[in-house]
C-alpha positions in Angstrom: -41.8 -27.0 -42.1 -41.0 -26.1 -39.0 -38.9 -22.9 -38.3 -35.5 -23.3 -36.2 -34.4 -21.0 -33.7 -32.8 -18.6 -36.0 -34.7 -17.2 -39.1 -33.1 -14.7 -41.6 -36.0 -12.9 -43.0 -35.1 -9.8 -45.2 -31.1 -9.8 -44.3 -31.9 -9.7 -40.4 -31.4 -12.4 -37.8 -34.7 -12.6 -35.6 -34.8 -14.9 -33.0 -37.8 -17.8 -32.7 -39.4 -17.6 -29.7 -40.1 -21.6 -29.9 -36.9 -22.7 -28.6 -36.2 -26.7 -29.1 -37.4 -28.0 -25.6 -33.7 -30.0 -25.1 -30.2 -29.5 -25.7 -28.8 -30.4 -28.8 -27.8 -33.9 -29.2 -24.3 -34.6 -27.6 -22.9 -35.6 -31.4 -23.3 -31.8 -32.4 -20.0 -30.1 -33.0 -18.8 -26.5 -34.1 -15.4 -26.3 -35.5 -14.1 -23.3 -35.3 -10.7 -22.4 -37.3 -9.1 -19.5 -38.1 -4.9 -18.8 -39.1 -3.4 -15.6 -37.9 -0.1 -15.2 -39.8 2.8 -13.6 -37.8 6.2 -11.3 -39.2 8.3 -8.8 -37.8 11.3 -7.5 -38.9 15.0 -8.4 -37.2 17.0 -5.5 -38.3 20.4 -6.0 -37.9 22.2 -2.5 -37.3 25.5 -0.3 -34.8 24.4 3.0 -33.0 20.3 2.4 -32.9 19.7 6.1 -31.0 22.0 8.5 -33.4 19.6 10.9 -35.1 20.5 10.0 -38.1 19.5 5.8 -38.2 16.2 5.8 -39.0 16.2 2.2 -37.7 14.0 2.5 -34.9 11.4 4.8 -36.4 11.1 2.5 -39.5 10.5 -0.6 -36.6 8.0 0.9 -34.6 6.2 3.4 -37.5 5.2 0.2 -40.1 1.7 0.4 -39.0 -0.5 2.6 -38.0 -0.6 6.5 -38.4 2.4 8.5 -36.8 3.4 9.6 -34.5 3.3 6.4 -32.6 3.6 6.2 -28.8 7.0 4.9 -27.2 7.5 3.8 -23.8 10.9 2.3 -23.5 12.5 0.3 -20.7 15.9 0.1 -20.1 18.4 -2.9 -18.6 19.8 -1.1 -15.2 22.8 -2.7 -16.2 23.3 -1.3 -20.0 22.5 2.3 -18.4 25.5 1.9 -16.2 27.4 1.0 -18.8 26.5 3.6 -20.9 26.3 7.1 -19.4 24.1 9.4 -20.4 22.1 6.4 -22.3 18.6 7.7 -21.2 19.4 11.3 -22.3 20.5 9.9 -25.8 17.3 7.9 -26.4 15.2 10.8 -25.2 17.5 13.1 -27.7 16.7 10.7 -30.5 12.9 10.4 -29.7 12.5 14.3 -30.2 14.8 14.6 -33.3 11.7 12.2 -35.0 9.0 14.0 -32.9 7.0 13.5 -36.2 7.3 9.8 -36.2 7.4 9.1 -32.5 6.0 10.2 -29.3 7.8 9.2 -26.0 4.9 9.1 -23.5 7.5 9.3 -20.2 11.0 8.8 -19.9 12.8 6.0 -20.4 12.1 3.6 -17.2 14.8 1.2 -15.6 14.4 -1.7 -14.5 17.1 -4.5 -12.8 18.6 -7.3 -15.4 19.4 -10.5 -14.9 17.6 -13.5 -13.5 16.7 -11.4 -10.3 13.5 -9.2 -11.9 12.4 -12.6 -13.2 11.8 -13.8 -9.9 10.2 -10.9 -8.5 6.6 -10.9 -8.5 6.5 -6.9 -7.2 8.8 -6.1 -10.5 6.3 -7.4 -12.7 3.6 -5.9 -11.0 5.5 -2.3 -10.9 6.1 -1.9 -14.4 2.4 -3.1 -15.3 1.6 0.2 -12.9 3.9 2.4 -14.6 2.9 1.3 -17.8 -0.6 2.4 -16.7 0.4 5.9 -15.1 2.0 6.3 -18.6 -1.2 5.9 -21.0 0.1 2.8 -22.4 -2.9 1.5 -24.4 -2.5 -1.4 -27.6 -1.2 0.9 -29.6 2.0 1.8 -27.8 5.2 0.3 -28.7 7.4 -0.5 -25.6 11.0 -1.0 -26.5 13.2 -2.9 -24.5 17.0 -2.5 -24.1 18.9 -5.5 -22.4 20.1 -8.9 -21.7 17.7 -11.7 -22.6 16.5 -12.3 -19.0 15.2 -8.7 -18.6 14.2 -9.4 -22.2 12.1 -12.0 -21.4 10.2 -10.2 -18.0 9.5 -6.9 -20.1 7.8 -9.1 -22.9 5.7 -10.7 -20.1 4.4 -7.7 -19.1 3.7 -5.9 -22.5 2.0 -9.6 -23.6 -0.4 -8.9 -20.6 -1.1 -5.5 -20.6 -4.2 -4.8 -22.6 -3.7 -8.3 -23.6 -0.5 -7.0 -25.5 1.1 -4.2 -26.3 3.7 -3.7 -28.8 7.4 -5.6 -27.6 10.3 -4.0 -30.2 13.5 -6.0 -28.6 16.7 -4.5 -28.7 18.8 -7.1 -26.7 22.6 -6.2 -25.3 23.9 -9.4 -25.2 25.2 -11.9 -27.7 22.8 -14.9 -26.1 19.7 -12.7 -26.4 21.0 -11.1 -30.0 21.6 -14.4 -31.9 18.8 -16.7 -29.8 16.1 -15.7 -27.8 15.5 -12.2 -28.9 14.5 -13.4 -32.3 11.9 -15.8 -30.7 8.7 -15.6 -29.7 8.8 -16.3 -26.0 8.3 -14.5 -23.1 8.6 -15.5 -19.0 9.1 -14.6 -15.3 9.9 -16.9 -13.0 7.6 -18.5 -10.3 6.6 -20.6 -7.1 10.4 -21.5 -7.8 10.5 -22.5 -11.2 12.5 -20.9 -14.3 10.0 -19.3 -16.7 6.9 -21.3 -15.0 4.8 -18.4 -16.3 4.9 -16.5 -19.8 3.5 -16.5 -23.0 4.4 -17.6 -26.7 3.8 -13.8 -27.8 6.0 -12.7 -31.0 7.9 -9.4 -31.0 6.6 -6.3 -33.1 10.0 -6.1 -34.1 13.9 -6.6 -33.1 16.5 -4.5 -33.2 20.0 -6.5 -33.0 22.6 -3.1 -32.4 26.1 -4.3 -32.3 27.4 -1.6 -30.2 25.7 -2.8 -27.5 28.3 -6.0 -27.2 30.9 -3.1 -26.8 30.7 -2.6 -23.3 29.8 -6.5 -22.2 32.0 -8.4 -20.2 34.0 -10.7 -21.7 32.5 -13.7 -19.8 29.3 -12.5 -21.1 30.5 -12.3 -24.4 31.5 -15.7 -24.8 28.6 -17.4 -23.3 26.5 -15.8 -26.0 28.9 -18.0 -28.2 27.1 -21.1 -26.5 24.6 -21.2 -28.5 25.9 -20.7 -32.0 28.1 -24.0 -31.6 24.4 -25.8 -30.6 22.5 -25.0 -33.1 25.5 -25.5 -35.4 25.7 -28.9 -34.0 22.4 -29.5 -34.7 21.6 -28.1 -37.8 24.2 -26.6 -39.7 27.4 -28.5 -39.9 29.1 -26.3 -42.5 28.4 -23.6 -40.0 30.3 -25.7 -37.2 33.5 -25.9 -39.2 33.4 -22.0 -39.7 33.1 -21.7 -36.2 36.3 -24.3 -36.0 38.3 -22.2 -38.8 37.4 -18.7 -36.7 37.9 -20.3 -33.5 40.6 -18.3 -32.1 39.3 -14.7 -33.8 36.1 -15.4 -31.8 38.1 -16.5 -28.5 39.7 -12.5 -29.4 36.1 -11.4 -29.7 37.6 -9.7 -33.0 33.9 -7.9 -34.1 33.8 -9.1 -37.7 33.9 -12.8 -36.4 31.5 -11.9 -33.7 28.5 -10.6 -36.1 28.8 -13.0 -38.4 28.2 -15.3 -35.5 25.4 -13.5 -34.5 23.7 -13.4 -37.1 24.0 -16.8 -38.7 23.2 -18.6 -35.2 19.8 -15.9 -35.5 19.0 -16.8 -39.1 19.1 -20.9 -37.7 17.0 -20.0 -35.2 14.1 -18.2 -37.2 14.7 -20.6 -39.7 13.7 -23.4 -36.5 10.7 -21.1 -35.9 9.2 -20.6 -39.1 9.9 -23.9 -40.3 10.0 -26.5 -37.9 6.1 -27.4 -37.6 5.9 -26.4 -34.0 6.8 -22.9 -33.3 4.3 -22.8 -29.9 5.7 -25.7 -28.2 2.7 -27.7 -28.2 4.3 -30.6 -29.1 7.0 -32.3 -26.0 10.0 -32.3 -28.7 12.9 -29.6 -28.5 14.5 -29.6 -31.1 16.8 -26.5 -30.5 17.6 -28.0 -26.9 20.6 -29.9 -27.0 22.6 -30.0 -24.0 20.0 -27.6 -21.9 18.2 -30.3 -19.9 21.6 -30.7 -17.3 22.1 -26.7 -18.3 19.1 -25.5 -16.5 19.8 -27.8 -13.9 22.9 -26.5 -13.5 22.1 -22.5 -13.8 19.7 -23.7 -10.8 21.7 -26.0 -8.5 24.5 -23.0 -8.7 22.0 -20.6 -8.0 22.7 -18.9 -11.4 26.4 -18.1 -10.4 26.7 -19.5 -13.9 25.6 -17.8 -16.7 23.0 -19.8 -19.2 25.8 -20.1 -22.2 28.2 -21.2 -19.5 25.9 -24.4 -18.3 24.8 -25.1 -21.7 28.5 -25.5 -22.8 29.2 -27.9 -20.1 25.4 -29.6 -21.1 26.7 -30.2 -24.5 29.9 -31.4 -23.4 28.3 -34.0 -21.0 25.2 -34.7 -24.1 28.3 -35.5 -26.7 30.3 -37.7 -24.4 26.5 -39.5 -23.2 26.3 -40.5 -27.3 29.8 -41.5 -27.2 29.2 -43.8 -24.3 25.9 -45.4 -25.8 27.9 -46.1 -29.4 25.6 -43.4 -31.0 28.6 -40.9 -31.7 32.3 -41.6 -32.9 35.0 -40.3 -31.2 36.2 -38.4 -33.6 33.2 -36.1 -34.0 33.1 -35.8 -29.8 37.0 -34.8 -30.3 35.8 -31.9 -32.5 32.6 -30.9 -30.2 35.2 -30.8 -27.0 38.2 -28.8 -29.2 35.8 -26.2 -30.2 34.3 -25.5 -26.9 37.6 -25.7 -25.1 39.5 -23.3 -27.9 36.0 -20.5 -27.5 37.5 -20.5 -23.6 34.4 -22.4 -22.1 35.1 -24.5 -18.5 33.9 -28.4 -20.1 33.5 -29.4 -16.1 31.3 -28.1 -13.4 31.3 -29.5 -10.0 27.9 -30.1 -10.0 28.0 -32.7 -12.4 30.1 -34.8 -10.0 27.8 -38.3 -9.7 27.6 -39.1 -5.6 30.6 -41.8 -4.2 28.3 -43.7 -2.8 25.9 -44.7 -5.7 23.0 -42.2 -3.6 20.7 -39.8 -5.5 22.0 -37.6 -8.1 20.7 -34.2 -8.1 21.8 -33.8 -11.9 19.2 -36.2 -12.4 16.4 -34.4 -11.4 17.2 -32.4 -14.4 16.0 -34.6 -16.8 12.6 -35.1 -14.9 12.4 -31.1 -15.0 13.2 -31.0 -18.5 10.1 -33.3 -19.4 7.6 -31.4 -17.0 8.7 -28.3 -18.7 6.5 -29.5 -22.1 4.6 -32.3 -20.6 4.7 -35.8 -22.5 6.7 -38.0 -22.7 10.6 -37.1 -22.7 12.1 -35.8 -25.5 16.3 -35.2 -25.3 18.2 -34.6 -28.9 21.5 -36.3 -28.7 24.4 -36.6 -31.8 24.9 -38.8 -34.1 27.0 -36.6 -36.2 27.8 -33.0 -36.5 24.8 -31.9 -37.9 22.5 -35.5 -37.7 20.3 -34.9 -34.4 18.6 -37.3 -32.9 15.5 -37.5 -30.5 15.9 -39.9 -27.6 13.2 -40.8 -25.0 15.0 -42.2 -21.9 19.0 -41.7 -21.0 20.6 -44.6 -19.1 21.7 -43.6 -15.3 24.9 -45.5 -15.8 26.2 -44.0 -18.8 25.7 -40.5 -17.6 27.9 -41.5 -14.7 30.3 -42.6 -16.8 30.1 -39.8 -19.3 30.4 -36.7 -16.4 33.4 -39.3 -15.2 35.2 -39.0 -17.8 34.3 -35.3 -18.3 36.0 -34.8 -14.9 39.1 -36.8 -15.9 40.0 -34.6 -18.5 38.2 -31.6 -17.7 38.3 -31.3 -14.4 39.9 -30.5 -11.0 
């Protein structure tokens, strides 16, 4: 018999020196497969960086051998907000010395959708990540809104091909959405979040003090995306949200967390069980209303805030279903009266469909919204409170008529 390339002979591979004279034959496959199972903890906690909550320590210390090197990067914003916020972390970091090992001091860096679009931010903090040591065993914690959120976890995903991300987000949106998930982005070439990676956090840290200083505008946009994903998946959520409507329009902070962290648990729940938690699929099922939002976060160059434009999304998405005999009236009653009540604007004048019958910039949106996934496109309307449904096209006309008769009663 004659041998093959590769001959074990006494436990050691040893190579043939008779090599086949051709390539293998093009019907000869390798499948390689292997699962990687992903967890981190969401801890759900007030006053992260007093000595005495071990919250962070426990986050960052449940692997490996303490003490465990820190780097953490803070939202310019939530530092003005909170005086002496650096000197308290860097307080707390040496009251666990044992556990944790700060390797400089806490960094800034600017929020908002601004350091997303800078190529030279991303670039400086990957250099002073560098001049700090940071190797894949450091932990970089992050403290701020979900846009800085998401330009931080960019830049630990590509360090060392990833180092550590523990989020602590400052803002309702990124506490009960996309702090718990497992994306990360910059903007680029003049797209929203063209690059980033589908890199899940070592851990998140949802502190409810941090709301205290937000504004209130910021406040209730986080509220945005509780009533989706209610909407969507959980309609005995939606009528708690109707019941509490006014202590939430208050911001009263026991109606607040319990928002927070219901609309968190629904999203986890959509990552760990909805089939498709990288996107590689073109469905969005946690999307509704956002293909006109990001069009409208864009078209006003971001004067309004992401909650903000997906509240006037959903608004235009329910009365669309209403128009194409998919949802009643009285449900789309229900959608507008809670929106309206949590102190969202249900009109934008960007939505305003052209006189004339010429192009309508909204509807770029919707060709966006496809490229974003690739595929074909994939838009969840309502059929009910709680009964989504995917859609593949969205008629022209009826949009007009729907962001018509938004305008009538919401408008100017």
């Amino acid at each position: 018999m004659t041998p093959g390339p590769l001959e074990r002979a006494h436990n050691v591979i040893t190579v043939n020196r008779a090599l086949p004279p051709s390539p293998p034959a093009a019907g000869e496959v390798y499948h390689q497969q292997f699962r990687v199972a992903y967890e981190y903890p969401v801890h759900f906690t007030t006053d992260v960086f007093d000595p005495a909550n071990p919250c962070l320590v426990s986050a960052v210390c449940r692997q490996g051998t303490p003490p465990r090197p820190l780097v953490v990067v803070v939202d310019a914003g939530a530092a003005r907000a909170w005086p002496g916020f650096q000197d308290r972390i860097t307080a707390y970091v040496a009251h666990h010395h044992r556990h944790l090992r700060l390797l400089v001091p806490p960094l800034t860096v600017p929020g908002g959708e601004a350091v997303k679009a800078d190529p030279e931010a991303t670039r400086d903090l990957g250099r002073r990540l560098l001049a700090a040591g940071a190797d894949r065993h450091t932990a970089v914690a992050a403290v701020g809104g979900g846009a800085m959120l998401d330009f931080v976890g960019f830049v630990a995903a590509t360090v060392h091909r990833g180092l550590r991300l523990v989020r602590l987000p400052s803002t309702v949106l990124a506490q009960n959405d996309s702090g718990v998930g497992v994306k990360t982005s910059v903007n680029a070439f003049g797209v929203k979040n063209f690059l980033g990676t589908f890199t899940p956090p070592y851990a998140v840290i949802n502190d409810l003090g941090l709301l205290a200083t937000l504004e209130e505008r910021d406040k209730r946009a986080g509220m945005a995306e509780a009533v989706k994903v209610a909407l969507i998946r959980d309609p005995a959520f939606f009528a708690w949200l109707e019941d509490y409507r006014e202590a939430l329009a208050a911001f009263e902070p026991a109606a607040m967390h319990t928002l927070i962290r219901r609309c968190a648990e629904l999203h986890m729940e959509q990552i760990a069980g909805g089939g498709d938690p990288f996107e590689r699929g073109s469905a969005r099922p946690l999307d509704y209303g956002h293909w006109a939002a990001h069009r409208l976060e864009s078209s006003s160059a971001y004067g309004l805030r992401h909650g903000e434009a997906v509240a006037v999304g959903m608004a235009l998405d329910t009365r669309y279903a209403v128009e194409a005999g998919l949802l009643g009236e009285a449900a789309a009653a229900r959608v507008m009266a809670l929106l309206g009540g949590l102190g969202f604007a249900l009109w934008h004048p960007h939505l305003e469909p052209p006189a004339g019958g010429g192009p309508w910039p909204l509807l770029d949106g919707l060709e966006e919204f496809r490229e974003h996934l690739g595929g074909e496109l994939s838009v969840i309307l309502l059929a009910d409170i709680g009964s989504p449904r995917e859609v593949h096209a969205m008629d022209p006309a009826r949009l007009a008529a729907a962001a018509r008769w938004l305008s009538r009663h919401y408008g100017p």
